[in-house]
N, C-alpha and C positions, 0 to 999 in steps of 0.2 A: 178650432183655433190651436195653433202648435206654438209653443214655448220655445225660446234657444237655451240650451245650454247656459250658464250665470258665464258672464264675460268677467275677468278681472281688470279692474282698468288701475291707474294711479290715486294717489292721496290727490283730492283738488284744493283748493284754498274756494270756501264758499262764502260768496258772495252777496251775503246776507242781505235781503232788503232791507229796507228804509220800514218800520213797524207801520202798518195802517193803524190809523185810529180807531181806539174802539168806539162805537156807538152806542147809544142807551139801549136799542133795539140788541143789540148783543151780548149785552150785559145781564139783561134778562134771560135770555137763551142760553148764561152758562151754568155747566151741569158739575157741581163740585167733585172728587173723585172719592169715593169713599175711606174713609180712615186718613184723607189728608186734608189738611185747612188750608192750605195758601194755594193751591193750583185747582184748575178747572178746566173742562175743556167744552167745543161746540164740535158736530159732527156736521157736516152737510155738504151739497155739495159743492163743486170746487167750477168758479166760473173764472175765466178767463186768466188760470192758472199756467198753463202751458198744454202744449199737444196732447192728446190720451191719456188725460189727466180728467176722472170726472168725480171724483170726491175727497173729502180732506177732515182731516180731523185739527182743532187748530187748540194751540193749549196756552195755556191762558195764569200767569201770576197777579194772584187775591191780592198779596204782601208786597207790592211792591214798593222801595220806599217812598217815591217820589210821585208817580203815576197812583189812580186809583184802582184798575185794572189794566196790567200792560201785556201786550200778546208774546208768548216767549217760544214760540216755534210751532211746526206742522209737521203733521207726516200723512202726503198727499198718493192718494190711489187712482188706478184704472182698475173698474167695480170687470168682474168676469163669470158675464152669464153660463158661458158655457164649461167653464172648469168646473169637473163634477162634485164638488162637494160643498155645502150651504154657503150662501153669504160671503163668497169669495171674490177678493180684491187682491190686486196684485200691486207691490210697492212702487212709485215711480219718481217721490222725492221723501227726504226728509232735510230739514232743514230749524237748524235752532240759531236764537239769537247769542253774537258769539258771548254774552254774560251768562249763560245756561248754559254751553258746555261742558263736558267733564262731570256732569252730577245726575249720568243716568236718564236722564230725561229724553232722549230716545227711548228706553228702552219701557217708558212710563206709557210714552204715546204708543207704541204696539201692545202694551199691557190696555190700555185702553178699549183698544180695536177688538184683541180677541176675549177678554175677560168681560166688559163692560158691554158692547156693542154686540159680542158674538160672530166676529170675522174668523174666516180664514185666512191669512194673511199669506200673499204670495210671494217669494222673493222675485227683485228686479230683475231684471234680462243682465245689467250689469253691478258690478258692486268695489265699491271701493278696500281698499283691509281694514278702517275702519268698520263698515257697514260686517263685513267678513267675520271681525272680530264681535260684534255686537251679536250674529246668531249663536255663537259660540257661549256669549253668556246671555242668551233667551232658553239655550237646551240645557243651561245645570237649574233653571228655575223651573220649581217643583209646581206641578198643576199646567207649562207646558208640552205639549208634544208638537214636535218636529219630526219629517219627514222630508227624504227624497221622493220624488216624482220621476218620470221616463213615463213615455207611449208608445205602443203597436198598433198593430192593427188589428181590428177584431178578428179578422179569420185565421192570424197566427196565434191571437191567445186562446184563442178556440178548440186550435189543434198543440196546447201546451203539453199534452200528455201524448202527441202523439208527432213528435219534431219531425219524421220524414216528408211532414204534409205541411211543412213549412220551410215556405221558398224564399225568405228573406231573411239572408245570412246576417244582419245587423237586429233584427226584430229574434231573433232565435238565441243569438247572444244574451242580448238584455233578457229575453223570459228566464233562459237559463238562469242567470245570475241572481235574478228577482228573488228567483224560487229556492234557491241555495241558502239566500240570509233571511229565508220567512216571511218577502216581500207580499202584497197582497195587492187585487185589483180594487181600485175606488172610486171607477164607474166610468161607465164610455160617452160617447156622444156619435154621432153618424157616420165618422171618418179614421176616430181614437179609442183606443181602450187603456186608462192610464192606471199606471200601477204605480205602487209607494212602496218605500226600502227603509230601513233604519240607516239612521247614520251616526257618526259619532265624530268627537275635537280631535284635529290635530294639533296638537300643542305648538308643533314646530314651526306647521305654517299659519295659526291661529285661525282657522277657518273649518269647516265641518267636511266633512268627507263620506264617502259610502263605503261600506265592509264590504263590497266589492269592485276590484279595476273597471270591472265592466260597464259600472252605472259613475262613470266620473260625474259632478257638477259643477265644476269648473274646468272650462274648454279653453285651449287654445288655440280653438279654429272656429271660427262662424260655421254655422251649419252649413250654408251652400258651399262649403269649402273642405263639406265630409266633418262636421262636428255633427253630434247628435242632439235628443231633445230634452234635457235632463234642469230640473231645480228642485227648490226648496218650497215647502208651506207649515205652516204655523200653527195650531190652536189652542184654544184655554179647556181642558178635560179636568181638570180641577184636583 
């Protein structure tokens, strides 16, 4: 399974559903979040959500003043057996009610995923500068690690020590580059061998970037249009 490049798209004005009702049946199932009293969350999976969407974590206000338990936003995944490292989900919505925004509560619900749940958390294929700006402050929270991602092919990273025997001029670049800023492989699968990079804030553009050109994650070309295969993942190392 190959990743695109993170797409930058625009701010969108979201379109927040109408809140489901909570039921008694769910209200049992929530799981308070440790060290805070008024918010809780359910983890499971995610039906009839939208396309390649198959799990969600939903979060949930104890204190509301009016409601007894009122649902106050999600951040919904496609789970990814095949991305090599534990537990890994890739992001494909998040979404708060607009009375919760501005108070971190994204950033509660991926603290959720990787801290409480144990995910790896993938970033989108695309992302808003919202969403942009929100990894930017998941990577100064301490007990976070973030990484870039890119893939080759096994038989180029094979022959990393020995580039003549490496015939694929875009696969030869990224190893290069990998190995320059201390990059490391973090495991193949039949077709890929994905390696991880440090990255670090651009203040300017508010968005994360690689210590090197070579491994951009935010493309301004779709792949089949000569963009490569480069993102973001997430976890809690404490």
């Amino acid at each position: 399974m190959r990743i695109a490049e993170i797409q930058r798209k625009p701010s969108m004005d979201d379109e927040h559903a109408a809140p489901r009702k909570v039921t008694a049946d769910q209200i049992k199932r929530i799981k308070r979040i440790p060290g805070n009293d008024r918010y809780g969350y359910i983890f499971d999976r995610a039906v009839g959500l939208f396309l390649d969407t198959t799990h969600r974590i939903d979060l949930y206000d104890l204190k509301h003043p009016t409601e007894k338990v009122y649902p106050a936003g999600y951040l919904a995944f496609r789970k990814m057996p095949d991305f090599p490292l534990p537990n890994s989900y890739q992001v494909t919505l998040t979404s708060l009610d607009p009375q919760y925004r501005g108070q971190g509560l994204a950033q509660t619900l991926y603290g959720i995923g990787m801290k409480l749940l144990g995910m790896t958390i993938v970033s989108d294929v695309e992302q808003t500068p919202e969403a942009r700006r929100m990894w930017i402050r998941l990577h100064q929270i301490p007990g976070v690690e973030i990484f870039g991602y890119t893939d080759v092919s096994p038989r180029s990273w094979a022959n990393r020590n020995n580039p003549d025997e490496i015939y694929d001029d875009e696969d030869l670049d990224k190893i290069r580059a990998v190995l320059r800023v201390g990059g490391r492989e973090i495991g193949s699968d039949q077709h890929n061998t994905y390696l991880a990079f440090p990255v670090t804030g651009n203040v300017n553009r508010g968005e994360l970037e690689a210590l090197h050109k070579k491994l951009a994650i935010y493309g301004a070309r779709h792949p089949e249009e000569g963009g490569t295969m480069n993102g973001l993942f997430a976890s809690w190392v404490g």
